[in-house]
N, CA, C and O atoms as a GROMACS GRO file, in nm:
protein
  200
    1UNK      N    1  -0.919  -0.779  -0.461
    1UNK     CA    2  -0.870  -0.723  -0.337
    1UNK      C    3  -0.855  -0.832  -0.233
    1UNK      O    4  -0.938  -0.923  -0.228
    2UNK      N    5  -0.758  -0.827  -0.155
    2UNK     CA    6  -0.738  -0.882  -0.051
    2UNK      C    7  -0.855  -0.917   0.032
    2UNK      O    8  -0.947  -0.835   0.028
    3UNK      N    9  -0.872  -1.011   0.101
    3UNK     CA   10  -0.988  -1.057   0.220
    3UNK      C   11  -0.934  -0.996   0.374
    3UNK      O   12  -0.980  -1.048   0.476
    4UNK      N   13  -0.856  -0.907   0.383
    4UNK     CA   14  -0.821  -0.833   0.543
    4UNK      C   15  -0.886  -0.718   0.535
    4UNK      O   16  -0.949  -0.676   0.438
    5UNK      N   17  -0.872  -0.676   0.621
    5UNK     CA   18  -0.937  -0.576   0.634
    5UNK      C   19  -0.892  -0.467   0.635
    5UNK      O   20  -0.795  -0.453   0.710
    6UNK      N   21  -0.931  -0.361   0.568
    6UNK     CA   22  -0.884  -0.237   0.485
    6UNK      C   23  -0.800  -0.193   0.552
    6UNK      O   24  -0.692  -0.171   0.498
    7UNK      N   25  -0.817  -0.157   0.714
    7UNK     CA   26  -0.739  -0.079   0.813
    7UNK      C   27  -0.598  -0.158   0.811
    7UNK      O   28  -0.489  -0.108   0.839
    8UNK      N   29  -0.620  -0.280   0.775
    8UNK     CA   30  -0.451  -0.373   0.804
    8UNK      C   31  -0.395  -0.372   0.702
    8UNK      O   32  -0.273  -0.352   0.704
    9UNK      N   33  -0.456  -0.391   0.589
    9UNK     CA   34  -0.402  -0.358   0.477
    9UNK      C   35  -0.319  -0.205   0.431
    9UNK      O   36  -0.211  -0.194   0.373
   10UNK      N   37  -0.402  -0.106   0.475
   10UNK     CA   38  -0.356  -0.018   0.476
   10UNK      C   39  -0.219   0.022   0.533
   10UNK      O   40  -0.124   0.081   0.481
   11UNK      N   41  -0.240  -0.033   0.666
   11UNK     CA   42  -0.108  -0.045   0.739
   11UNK      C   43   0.035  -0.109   0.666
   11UNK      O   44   0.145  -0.062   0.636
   12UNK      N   45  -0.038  -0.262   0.656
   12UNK     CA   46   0.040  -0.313   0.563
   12UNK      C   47   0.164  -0.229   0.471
   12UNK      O   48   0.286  -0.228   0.480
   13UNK      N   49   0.059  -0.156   0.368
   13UNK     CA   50   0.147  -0.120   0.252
   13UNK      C   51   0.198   0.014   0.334
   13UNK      O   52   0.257   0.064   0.238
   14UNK      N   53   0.215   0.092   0.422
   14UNK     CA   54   0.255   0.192   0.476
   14UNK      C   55   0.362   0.165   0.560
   14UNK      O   56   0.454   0.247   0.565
   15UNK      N   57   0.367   0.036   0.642
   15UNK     CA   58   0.502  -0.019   0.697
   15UNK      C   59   0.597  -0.036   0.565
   15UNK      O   60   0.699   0.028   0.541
   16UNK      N   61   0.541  -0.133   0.492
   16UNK     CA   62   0.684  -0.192   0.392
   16UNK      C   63   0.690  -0.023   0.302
   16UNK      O   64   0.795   0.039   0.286
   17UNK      N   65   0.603   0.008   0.271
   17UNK     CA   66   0.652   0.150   0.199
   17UNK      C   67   0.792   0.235   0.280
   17UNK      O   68   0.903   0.263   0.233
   18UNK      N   69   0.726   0.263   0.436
   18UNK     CA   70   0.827   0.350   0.509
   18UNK      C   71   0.965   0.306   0.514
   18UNK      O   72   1.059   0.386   0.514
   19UNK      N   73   0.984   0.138   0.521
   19UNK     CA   74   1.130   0.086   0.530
   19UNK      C   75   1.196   0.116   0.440
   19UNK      O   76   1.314   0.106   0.474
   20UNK      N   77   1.183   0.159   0.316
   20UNK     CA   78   1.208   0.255   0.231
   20UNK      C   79   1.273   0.153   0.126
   20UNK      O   80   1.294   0.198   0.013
   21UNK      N   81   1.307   0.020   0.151
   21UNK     CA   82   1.361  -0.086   0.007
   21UNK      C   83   1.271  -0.165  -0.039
   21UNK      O   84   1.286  -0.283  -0.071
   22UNK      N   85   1.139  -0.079  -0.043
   22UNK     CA   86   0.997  -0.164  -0.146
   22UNK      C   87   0.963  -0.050  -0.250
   22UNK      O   88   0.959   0.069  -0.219
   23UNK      N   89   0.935  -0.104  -0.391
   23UNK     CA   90   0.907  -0.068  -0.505
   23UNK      C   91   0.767  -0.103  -0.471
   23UNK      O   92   0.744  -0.194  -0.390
   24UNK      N   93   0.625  -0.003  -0.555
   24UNK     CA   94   0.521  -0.004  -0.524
   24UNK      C   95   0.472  -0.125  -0.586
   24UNK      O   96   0.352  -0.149  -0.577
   25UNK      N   97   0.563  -0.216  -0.658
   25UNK     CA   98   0.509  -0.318  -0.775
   25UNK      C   99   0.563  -0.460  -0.663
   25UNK      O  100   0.496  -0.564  -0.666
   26UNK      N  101   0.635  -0.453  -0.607
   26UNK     CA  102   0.647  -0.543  -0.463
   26UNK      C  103   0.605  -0.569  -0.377
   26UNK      O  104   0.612  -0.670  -0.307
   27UNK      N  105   0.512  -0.406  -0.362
   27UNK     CA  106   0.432  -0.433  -0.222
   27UNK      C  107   0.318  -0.504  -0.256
   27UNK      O  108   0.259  -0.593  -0.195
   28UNK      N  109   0.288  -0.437  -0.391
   28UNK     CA  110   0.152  -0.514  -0.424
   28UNK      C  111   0.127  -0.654  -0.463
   28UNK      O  112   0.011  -0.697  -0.461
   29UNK      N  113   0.235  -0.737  -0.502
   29UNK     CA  114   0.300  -0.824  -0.535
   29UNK      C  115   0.295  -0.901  -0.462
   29UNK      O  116   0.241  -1.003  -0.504
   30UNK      N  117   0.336  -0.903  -0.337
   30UNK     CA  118   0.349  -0.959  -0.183
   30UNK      C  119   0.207  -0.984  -0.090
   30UNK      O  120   0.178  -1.076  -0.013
   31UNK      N  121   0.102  -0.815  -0.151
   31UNK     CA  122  -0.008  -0.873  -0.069
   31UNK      C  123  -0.097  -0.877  -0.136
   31UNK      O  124  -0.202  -0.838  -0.085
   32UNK      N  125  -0.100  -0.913  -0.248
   32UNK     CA  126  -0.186  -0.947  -0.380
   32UNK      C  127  -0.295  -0.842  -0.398
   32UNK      O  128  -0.414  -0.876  -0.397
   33UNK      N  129  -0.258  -0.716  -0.415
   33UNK     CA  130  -0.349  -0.622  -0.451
   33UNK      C  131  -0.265  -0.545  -0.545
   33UNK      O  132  -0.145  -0.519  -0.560
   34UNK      N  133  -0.425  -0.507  -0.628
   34UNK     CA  134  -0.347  -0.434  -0.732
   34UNK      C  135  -0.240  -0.244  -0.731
   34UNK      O  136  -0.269  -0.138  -0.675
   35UNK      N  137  -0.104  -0.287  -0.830
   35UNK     CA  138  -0.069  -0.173  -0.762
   35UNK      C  139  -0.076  -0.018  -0.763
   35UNK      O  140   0.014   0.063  -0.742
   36UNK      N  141  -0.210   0.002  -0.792
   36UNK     CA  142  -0.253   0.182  -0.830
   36UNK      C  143  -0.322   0.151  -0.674
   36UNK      O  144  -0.310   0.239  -0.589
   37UNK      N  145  -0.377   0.054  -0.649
   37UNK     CA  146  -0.438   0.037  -0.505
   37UNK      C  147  -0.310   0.101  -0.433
   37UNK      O  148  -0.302   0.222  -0.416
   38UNK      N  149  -0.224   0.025  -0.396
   38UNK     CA  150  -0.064   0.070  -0.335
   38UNK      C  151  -0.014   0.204  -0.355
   38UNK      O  152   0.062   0.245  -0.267
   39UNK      N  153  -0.039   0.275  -0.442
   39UNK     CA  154   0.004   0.389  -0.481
   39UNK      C  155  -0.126   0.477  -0.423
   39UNK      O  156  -0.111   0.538  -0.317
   40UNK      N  157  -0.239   0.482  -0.486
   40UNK     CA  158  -0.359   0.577  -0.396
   40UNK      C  159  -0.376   0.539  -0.244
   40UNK      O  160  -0.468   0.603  -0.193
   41UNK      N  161  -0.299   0.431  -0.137
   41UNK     CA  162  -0.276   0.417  -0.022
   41UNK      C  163  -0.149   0.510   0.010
   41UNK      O  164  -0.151   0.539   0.130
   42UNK      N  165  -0.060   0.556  -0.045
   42UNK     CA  166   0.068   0.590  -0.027
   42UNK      C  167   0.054   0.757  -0.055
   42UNK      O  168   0.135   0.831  -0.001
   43UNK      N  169  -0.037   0.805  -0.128
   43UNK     CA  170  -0.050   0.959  -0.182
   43UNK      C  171  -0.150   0.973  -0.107
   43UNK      O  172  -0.132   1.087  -0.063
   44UNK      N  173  -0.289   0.918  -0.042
   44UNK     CA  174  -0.360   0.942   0.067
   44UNK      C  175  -0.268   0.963   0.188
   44UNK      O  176  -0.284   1.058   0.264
   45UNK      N  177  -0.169   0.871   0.205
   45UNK     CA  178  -0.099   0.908   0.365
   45UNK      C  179  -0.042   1.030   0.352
   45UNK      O  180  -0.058   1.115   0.439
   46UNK      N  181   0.045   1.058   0.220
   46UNK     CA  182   0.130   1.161   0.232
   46UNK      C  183   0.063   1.342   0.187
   46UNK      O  184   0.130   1.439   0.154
   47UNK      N  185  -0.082   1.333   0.202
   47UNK     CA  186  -0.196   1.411   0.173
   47UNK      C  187  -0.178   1.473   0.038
   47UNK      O  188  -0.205   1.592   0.031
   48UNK      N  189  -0.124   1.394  -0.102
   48UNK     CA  190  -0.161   1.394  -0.177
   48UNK      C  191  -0.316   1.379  -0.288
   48UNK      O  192  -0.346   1.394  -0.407
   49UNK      N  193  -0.371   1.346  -0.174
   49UNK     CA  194  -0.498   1.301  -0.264
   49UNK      C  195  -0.588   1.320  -0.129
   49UNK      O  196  -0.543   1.317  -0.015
   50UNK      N  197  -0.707   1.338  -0.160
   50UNK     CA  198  -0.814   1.418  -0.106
   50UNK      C  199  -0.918   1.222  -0.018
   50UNK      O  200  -1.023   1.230   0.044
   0.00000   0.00000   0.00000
């Protein structure tokens, strides 16, 4: 995992997600976390997951 801190990170993958021309294998790619991390950040926002 990344050395930032969860709240920025989080942000992170939720900006480049919303611009809507990032694949979840890019975002993670870009901020060196793995990408099921990127994906359970992205289904938590969209209250997929508990």
């Amino acid at each position: 995992m990344s050395t930032l801190p969860r709240q920025i990170l989080i942000e992170q993958v939720l900006q480049l997600w919303r611009e809507g021309q990032r694949d979840t294998h890019s975002i993670a790619a870009e901020l060196g976390i793995d990408e099921r991390e990127v994906c359970e950040i992205i289904e938590q926002s969209e209250g997929r997951r508990p």
